[in-house]
C-alpha positions in Angstrom: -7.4 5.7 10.1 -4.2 4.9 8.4 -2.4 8.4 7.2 1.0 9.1 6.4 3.4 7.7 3.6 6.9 7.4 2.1 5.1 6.4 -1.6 4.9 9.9 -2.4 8.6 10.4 -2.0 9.8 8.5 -4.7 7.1 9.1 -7.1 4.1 6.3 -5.9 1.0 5.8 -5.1 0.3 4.8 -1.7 -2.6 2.2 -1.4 -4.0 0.1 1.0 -2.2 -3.2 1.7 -4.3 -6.7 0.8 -2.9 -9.3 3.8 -2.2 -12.6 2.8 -2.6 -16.0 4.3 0.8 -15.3 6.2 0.1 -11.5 7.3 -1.3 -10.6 10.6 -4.4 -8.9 10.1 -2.8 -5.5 10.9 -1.3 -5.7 7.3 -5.0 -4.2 6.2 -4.1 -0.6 8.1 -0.5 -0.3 6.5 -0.2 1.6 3.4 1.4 0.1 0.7 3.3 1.7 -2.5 2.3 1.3 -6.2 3.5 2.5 -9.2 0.9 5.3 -10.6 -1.4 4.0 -13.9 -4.1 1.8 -13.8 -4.5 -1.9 -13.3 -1.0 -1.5 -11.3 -1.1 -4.1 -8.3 -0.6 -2.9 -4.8 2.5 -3.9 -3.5 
């Protein structure tokens, strides 16, 4: 289980990350930052 996140500092959401082509597939377990509202991409 992933826990733990920076997002929430600055005002994020934290989400999970989508790997692409390039990413290993550890990419899937990091958290990634969005910016809060709907329809907002994970980033």
């Amino acid at each position: 289980e992933c826990t733990g996140s920076i997002c929430l500092a600055f005002g994020l959401e934290s989400c999970q990350c989508i790997p692409g082509p390039n990413d290993p597939p550890t990419k899937a377990c990091e958290l990634c930052c969005r910016l809060p509202g709907e329809n907002q991409p994970c980033l």
